[in-house]
C-alpha positions as a Python dict, from the first residue, in 0.01 Angstrom:
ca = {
    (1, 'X'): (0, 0, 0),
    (2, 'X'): (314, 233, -97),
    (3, 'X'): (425, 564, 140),
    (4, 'X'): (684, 689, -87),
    (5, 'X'): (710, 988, 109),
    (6, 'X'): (795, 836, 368),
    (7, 'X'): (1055, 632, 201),
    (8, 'X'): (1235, 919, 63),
    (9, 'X'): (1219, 1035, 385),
    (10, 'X'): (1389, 782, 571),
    (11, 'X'): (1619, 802, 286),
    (12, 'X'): (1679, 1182, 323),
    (13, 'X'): (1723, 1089, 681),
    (14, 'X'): (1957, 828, 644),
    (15, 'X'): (2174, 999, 509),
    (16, 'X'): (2543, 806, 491),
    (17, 'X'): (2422, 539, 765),
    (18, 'X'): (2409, 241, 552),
    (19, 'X'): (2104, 31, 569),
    (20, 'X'): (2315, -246, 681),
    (21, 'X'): (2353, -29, 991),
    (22, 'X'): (2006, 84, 1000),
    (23, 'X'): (1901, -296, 964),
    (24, 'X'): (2137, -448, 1252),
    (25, 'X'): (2018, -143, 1512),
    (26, 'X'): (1663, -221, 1416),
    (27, 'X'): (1683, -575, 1444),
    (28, 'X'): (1529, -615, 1077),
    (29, 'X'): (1635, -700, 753),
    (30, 'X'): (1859, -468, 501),
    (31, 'X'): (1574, -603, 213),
    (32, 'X'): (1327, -443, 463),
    (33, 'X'): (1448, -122, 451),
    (34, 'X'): (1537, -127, 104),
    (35, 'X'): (1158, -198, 14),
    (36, 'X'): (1049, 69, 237),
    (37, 'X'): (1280, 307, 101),
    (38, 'X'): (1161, 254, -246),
    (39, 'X'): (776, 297, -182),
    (40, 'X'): (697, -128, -225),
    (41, 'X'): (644, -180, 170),
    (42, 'X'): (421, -1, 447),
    (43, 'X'): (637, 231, 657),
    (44, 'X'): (708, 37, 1033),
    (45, 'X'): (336, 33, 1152),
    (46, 'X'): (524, -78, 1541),
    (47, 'X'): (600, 213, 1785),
    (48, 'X'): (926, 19, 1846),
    (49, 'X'): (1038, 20, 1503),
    (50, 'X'): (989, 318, 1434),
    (51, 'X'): (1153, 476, 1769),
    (52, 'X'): (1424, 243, 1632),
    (53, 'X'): (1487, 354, 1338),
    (54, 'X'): (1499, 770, 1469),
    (55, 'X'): (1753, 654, 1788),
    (56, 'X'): (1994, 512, 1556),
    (57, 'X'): (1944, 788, 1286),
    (58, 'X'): (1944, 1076, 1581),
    (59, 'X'): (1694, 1243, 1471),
    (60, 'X'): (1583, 1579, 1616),
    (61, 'X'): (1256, 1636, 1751),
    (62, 'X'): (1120, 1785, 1470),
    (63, 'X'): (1270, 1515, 1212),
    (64, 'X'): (1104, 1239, 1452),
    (65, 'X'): (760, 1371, 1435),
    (66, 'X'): (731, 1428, 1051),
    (67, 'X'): (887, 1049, 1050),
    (68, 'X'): (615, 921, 1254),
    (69, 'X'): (326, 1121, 1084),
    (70, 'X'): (482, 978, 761),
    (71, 'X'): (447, 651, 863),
    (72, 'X'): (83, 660, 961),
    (73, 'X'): (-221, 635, 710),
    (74, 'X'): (-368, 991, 623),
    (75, 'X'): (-668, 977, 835),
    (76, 'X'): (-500, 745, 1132),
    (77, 'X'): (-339, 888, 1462),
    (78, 'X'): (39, 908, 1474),
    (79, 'X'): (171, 557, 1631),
    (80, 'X'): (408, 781, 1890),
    (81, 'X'): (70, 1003, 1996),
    (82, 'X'): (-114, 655, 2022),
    (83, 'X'): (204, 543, 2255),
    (84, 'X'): (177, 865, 2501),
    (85, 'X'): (-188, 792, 2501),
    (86, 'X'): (-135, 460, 2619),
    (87, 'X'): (138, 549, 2841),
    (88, 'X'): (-110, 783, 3031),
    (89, 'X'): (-459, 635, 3025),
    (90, 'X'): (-642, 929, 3216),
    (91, 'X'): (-562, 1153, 2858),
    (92, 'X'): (-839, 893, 2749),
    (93, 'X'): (-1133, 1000, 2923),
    (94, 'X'): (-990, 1395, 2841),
    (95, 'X'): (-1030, 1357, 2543),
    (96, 'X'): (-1361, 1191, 2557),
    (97, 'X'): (-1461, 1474, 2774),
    (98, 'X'): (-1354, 1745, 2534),
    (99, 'X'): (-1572, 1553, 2285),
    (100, 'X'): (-1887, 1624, 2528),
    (101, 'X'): (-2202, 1436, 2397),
    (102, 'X'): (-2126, 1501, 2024),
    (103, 'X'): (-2054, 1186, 1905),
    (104, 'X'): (-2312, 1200, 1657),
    (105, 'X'): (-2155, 1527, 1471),
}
């Protein structure tokens, strides 16, 4: 499945860092990146990658959130809101408790 948005994105976001760079910090392969870039690989679907990839491009705040919603299938959860989920597990059962008993709606 192709994310060219998010491709372009990294690309936009990439800037002058070379993908050799990119590649070595990420501990993946320059090919990788280049396939991701062009839209013929899935975006990083690993928290890890993905926090990778915006350390070693220092990306703001705001940069690192529209990467990771990028990254994620349209009607999936964000893999860095999945990783604060799972960093706190009581957020589970608030959120299950702000969904009350309407599971079936």
């Amino acid at each position: 499945m192709k994310n060219n948005a998010f491709g372009r994105y990294l690309n936009k976001c990439r800037g002058k860092t070379s993908l050799q760079k990119l590649a070595d910090f990420c501990d993946c392969s320059k090919p990788y990146l280049w396939d991701i870039e062009q839209g013929n690989t899935k975006p990083p679907q690993n928290y890890q990658r993905l926090n990778d990839i915006a350390e070693c491009l220092n990306l703001s705040d705001e940069q690192r959130r529209k990467l990771f919603d990028l990254a994620c299938d349209k009607d999936d959860i964000p893999l860095d809101v999945k990783e604060i989920i799972r960093q706190n597990p009581k957020w589970i059962n608030k959120i299950r408790n702000e969904k009350g008993d309407n599971y079936d709606k």
